[in-house]
N, C-alpha and C positions, 0 to 999 in steps of 0.2 A: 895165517891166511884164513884158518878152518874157522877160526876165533870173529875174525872181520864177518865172515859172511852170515855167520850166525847175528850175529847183532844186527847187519843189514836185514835179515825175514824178519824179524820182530814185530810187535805191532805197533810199536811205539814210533820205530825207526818208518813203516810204511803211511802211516798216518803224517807222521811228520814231513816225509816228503812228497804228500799231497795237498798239504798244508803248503807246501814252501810254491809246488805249481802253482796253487790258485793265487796265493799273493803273488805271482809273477803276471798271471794274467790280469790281474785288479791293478794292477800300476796303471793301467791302461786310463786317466783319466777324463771326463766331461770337456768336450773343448765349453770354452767361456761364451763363444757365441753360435749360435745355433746355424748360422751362414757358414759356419766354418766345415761344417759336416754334408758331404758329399754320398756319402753313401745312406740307401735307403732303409737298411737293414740296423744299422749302429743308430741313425734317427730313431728308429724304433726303440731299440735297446737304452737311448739315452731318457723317451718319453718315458717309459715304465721305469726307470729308476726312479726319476723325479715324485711319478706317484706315487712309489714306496714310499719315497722321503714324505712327503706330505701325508697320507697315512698314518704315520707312524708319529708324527707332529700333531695330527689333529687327534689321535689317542691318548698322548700327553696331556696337551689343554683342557682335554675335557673335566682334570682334576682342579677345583676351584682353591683346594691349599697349598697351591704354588705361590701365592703373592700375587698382589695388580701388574708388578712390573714384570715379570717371567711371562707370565700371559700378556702383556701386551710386547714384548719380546716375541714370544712365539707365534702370534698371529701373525704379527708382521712378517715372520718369517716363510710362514703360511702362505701369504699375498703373493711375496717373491717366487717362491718353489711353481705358485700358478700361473704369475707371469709370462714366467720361463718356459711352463709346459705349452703354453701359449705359444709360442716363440718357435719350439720345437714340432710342434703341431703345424704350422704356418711350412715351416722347413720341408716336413713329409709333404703336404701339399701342392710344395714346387718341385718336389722331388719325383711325384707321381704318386703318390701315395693317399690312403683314404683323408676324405676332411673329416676330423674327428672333433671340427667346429658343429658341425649338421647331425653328424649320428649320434654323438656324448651325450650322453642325461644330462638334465635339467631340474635345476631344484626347483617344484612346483608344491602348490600347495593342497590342501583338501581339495581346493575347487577347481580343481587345474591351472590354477594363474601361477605364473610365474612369483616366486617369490621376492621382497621387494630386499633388494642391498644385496642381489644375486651379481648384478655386475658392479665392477670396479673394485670396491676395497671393499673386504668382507671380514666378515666376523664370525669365529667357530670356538664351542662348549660354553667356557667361561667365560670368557672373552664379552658375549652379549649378555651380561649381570656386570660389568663395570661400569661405573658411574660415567652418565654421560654417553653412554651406547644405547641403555634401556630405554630412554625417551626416542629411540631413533627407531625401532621396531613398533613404537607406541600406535598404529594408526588409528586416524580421526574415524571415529562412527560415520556411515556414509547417511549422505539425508534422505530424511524420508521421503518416498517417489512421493509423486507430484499426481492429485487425483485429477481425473476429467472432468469436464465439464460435466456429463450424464450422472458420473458420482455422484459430484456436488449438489444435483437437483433431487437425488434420491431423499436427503435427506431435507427439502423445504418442503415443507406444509404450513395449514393455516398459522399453528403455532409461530411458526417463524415471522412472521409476518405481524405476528400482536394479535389476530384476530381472537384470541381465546384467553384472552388478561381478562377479562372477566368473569370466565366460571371459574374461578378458581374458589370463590368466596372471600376474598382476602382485601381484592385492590377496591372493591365496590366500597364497603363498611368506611375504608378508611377516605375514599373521595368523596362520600358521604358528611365526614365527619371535617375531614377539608372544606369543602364548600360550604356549611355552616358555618365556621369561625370567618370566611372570608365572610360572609354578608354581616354577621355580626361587627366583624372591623368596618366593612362599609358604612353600613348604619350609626354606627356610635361617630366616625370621620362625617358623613352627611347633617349629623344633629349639632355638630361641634362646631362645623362652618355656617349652618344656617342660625346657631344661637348668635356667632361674631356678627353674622349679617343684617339681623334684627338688632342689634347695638348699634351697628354702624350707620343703618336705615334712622334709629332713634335720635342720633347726633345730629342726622343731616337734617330731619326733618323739626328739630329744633332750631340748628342757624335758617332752616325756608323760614319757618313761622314769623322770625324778628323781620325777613325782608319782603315786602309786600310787592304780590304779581301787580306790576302793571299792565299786564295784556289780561287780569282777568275782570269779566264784565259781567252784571248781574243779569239774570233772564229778565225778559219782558214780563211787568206782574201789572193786572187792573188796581189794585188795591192796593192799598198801604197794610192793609191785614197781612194780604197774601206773600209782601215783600219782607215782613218781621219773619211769618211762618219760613221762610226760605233761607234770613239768613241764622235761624235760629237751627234749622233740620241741613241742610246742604253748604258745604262749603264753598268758596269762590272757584268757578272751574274757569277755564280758557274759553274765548268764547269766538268763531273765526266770523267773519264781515266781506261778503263778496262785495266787491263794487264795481261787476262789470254784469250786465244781464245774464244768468245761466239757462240754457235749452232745458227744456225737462225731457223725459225720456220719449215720448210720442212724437216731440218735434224731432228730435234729432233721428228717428225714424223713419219720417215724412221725409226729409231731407235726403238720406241713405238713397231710398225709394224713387225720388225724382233722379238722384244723381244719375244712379242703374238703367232708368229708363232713359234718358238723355243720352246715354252711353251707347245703348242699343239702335238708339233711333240713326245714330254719328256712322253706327257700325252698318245696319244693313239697309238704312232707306238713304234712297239719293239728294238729292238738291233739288231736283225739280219739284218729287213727292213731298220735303219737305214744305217747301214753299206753297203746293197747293192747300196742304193739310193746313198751313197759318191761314190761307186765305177761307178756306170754309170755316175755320174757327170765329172768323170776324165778321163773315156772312151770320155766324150761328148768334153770336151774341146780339145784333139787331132783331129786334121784333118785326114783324113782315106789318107793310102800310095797310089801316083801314079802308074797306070800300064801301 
């Protein structure tokens, strides 16, 4: 019996059956769904396991020479563990318990913004260097703001506008040099149609010469001297024939003149004033009798 008890104080023996307690208390395991758990206190106890577990998962991953598939194994398993605290978290909340949705950290950035692929299915260590993840963290450069209108006028001046292309010394010399070669192409294009023209003038005016104007008529000349001299110096021109009497310019004058005052007379004297004014005119024209 002396024998027995000695071995029971031992240290071996005391450890050992503190060891054998705690494995009786660890049998105790996670129910599967978080509804199933009723007490507030074992919610609690079930969420901090969870995070251990995760922890201790995302210290793992963070070694890149596990292989692609270990690491995409463990993230996944990563996603799950946070579903679930998820889950359990939801639990304490109907239970009475803090929401540990609203107090929990936030993965945020330098700039305080939330970081992006924070919800839903995440990526942790290595995991974000496998092919096909890194393009998913990749963000586009954002565009450049957009100036106002005030900006925009800051920088117009004459400049803008062209009005200083010419001190430059540059654009002159060469519109200079421009507009020379155009007038020389004009010129040499002007001399090269007016040479065609004087050809063309030359032809025509050889088929006139074979066919004789009949409308041209020689001047009136006294003399026969004077009609060699003319057709010897002036060639046959056209010559026009009125045949109906023409006004010269003083008659058609006189004429305007009467019209106007006839007009006047229509306009502001009567009938009767006319009528007298004929009759003194025909008194005027008789000479008054001798006595």
């Amino acid at each position: 019996m002396a024998r027995n008890a000695e071995k029971a104080m031992t240290t071996l023996a005391r450890w050992r059956a503190a060891h054998v307690n705690d494995m009786g208390k660890e049998k105790e395991r996670r129910p599967y769904l978080a509804s199933e758990c009723h007490d507030l206190a074992k919610a609690e106890k079930w969420r901090l396991q969870i995070i251990r577990e995760i922890a201790k998962k995302v210290a793992q991953i963070q070694n890149a020479g596990l292989g692609e598939f270990r690491i995409r194994d463990l993230n996944d398993e990563i996603n799950k563990l946070l579903r679930e605290k998820g889950h359990w978290e939801a639990q304490i909340r109907e239970l009475g318990g803090p929401d540990y949705a609203k107090v929990g950290p936030r993965m945020l950035d330098h700039e305080g913004k939330e970081v992006p692929g924070n919800r839903g299915y995440k990526y942790f260590g290595a995991a974000k260097d496998l092919p096909g993840v890194r393009e998913l963290f990749e963000q586009e450069p954002p565009p450049p703001p957009r100036k106002t209108r005030a900006e925009l006028m800051k920088d117009i001046d004459a400049d803008y506008y062209g009005y200083r292309d010419d001190d430059d010394g540059i654009l002159v010399p060469l519109e200079q040099e421009e507009e020379r070669k155009a007038i020389l192409r004009a010129v040499a294009e002007w001399k090269f149609r007016k040479e065609h023209s004087l050809e063309d003038q030359g032809d025509d005016a050889k088929g006139q010469e074979e066919e004789e104007d009949i409308y041209a008529v020689h001047p009136d000349v006294e003399s026969d001297e004077e009609a060699e001299g003319l057709h010897k110096e002036e060639p046959l021109v056209p010559r026009f024939i009125a045949h109906v009497p023409v006004p010269s310019q003083k008659e058609v004058e006189a004429a305007l003149l009467a019209r106007k005052k006839q007009e006047l007379l229509e306009k502001y004297a009567s009938t009767s004033l006319l009528r007298e004014v004929e009759e003194t005119r025909g008194l005027a024209a008789f000479p008054p009798p001798e006595q």
